[in-house]
C-alpha angles and dihedrals in degrees: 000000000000114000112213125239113248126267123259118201113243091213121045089006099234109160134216097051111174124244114232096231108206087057093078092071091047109106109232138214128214124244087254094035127265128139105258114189121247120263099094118133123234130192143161122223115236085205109059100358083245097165097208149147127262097258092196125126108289082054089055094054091046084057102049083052087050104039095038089067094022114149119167119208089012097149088044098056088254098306134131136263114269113222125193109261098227089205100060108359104238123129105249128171104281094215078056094055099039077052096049094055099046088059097047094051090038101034092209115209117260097261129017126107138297123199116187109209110215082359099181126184091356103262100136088041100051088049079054095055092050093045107043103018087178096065124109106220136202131180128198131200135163096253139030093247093111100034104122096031084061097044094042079066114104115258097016109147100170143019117195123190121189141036110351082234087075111057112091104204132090126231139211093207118028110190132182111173107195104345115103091064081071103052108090086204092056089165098048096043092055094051080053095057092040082054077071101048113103128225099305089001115154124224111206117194131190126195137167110269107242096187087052095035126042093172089071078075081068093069109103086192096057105092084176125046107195134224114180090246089057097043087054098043090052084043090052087045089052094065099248147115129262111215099160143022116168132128095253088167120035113258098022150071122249105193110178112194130176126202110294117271089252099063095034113102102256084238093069116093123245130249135208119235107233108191141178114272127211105017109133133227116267114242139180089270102051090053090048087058092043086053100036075046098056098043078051086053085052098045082051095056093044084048089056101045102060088071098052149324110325119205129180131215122236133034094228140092101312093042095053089037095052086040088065100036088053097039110195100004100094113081100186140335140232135236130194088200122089087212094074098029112116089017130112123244118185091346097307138111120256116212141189112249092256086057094063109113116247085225091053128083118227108208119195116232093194127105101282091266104054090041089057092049093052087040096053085045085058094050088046086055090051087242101190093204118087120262133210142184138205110258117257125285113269127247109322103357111109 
């Protein structure tokens, strides 16, 4: 039997964190999904409450698999999530509506210069595009894979490939959506993109929401699982300035900073930091009862199964995630999206939600309050299909 190093946390360096056990026989996803087998390490730091992997060896060499064949949004054609929009109920891009409500929070002036960071297929760059046609934009990735996906976009000006350090230009709006949970150096990397802001630039980051969303613990390629506490904590390290905190998009932390007083001109405004309340620090024992609670999710599904056909809705993280868990449980899953609808994902139709059989069971792989909301929608519309949720979150976890 191989005993494992210890863990060594990525961001304030304690060492000795200790593993949550019952994590290693969890299936996993991938950031992009796709099913990942079981066998990852989780811990959370004592120190500074950080949840992560253990970014060790045998997670570099899962990453290199990951990252070498990575393709985000793959079962999508490349495009981006929808949300529900709370205020009106409609599906809109979710990079467009993350990039509504910074402007209108922000009120960016008419022209200036946009950078996205890890910046994919395009999506937050071609919102851009729409919502601030002045702007002359840039993406960065690590490779040249997208290259001409990204410069094909309206108003483009630049693609950069490589380190950030090497770049040699300065931004208004520096943006990186869901990236940092990946770095395994959050901190450094940070101080990297402010190095871009210009002179009263903004750098708006956008991370999963540990505390609203337990599945993000299911991502073999998140080295850091984020609490707001803990966002804000790696953004303060980082030497800069928090301006905003809010929940702009269900499920995830929008933090928007700006450069630290210190190295901002005295004739800049200030500005007030506004921040999230009440939401506690993440411990050993909170991330045990995520983790006792999603192989729970996974027993509920099994449970159901055994009585008819199951199917999930959403083709994103926790459905993949569930698929796998479950193995071959699911029969088929269900998308709100015209954009899947009639596709296959893992094998498996996708249907539109009239096309659910009355005999079959939807679960919905969603935290328990999201999931009653969406349930109480599908009563409202008379489904005639049965309709399950995951049980409640356990103890403190809220």
């Amino acid at each position: 039997m191989t005993i494992a190093a210890p863990l060594c946390c990525h961001v304030c360096a304690a060492a000795d964190i200790a593993d949550v056990e019952a994590f290693a026989s969890l299936a996993r996803t991938t950031s992009d999904c796709r099913p990942w087998p079981s066998g990852g390490r989780l811990g959370v730091c004592p120190i500074c409450g950080t949840v992560q992997a253990g970014v060790d060896a045998a997670w570099r060499t899962e990453m290199a698999e990951i990252y070498g064949s990575y393709a985000m949004f793959h079962q999508r054609g490349g495009t981006d999530h929808a949300v529900r929009d709370s205020q009106d109920n409609t599906l809109r891009s979710r990079s467009g509506a993350l990039l509504q409500r910074f402007i209108a929070w922000d009120q960016p002036a008419e022209r200036g210069r946009l950078l996205d960071i890890g910046c994919g297929t395009g999506p937050l760059l071609q919102s851009a595009a729409q919502l601030r046609p002045g702007w002359s934009l840039a993406g960065a990735e690590q490779d040249d894979r997208v290259r001409d996906r990204i410069l094909a976009i309206p108003g483009v000006a630049l693609f950069h490939a490589g380190p950030l350090n090497a770049l040699d230009a300065t931004f208004d709006v520096v943006s990186m959506v869901h990236v940092l949970e990946h770095v395994a150096d959050p901190a450094g990397f940070l101080r990297q993109a402010a190095s871009l802001l210009a002179p009263g630039g903004r750098l708006l980051v956008q991370v999963p929401s540990l505390t609203e969303n337990p599945f993000d613990l299911t991502i073999a390629d998140h080295c850091s699982h984020f609490t707001a506490d803990t966002l804000s904590r790696v953004v303060r390290n980082a030497g800069l300035q928090i301006l905003h905190v809010d929940r702009w998009i269900p499920k995830e932390l929008s933090v928007v900073a700006g450069l630290a007083k210190r190295a901002v001109a005295a004739s800049s405004p200030a500005v007030p930091e506004t921040r999230l309340t009440g939401e506690p620090m993440a411990d050993l024992a909170t991330v045990e009862r995520m983790v006792s609670w999603l192989h729970a999710v996974g027993g509920a599904v099994e449970h159901l199964a055994a009585s008819g056909p199951v199917g999930l809705l959403g083709t994103s993280v926790a459905a993949t995630w569930l698929a796998s868990q479950t193995k071959s449980e699911v029969s088929f899953f269900v998308d709100e999206d015209p954009v899947m609808q009639g596709t296959h994902f893992l094998g498996r139709p996708v249907l539109a939600m009239e096309q659910v059989p009355s005999s079959a069971t939807l679960f919905c792989p969603m935290p328990p309050a999201q999931a009653h909301t969406i349930r109480e929608r599908l009563i409202r519309m008379k489904a005639a299909f049965r309709i399950e949720i995951p049980p409640p979150l356990p103890g403190s976890v809220l």
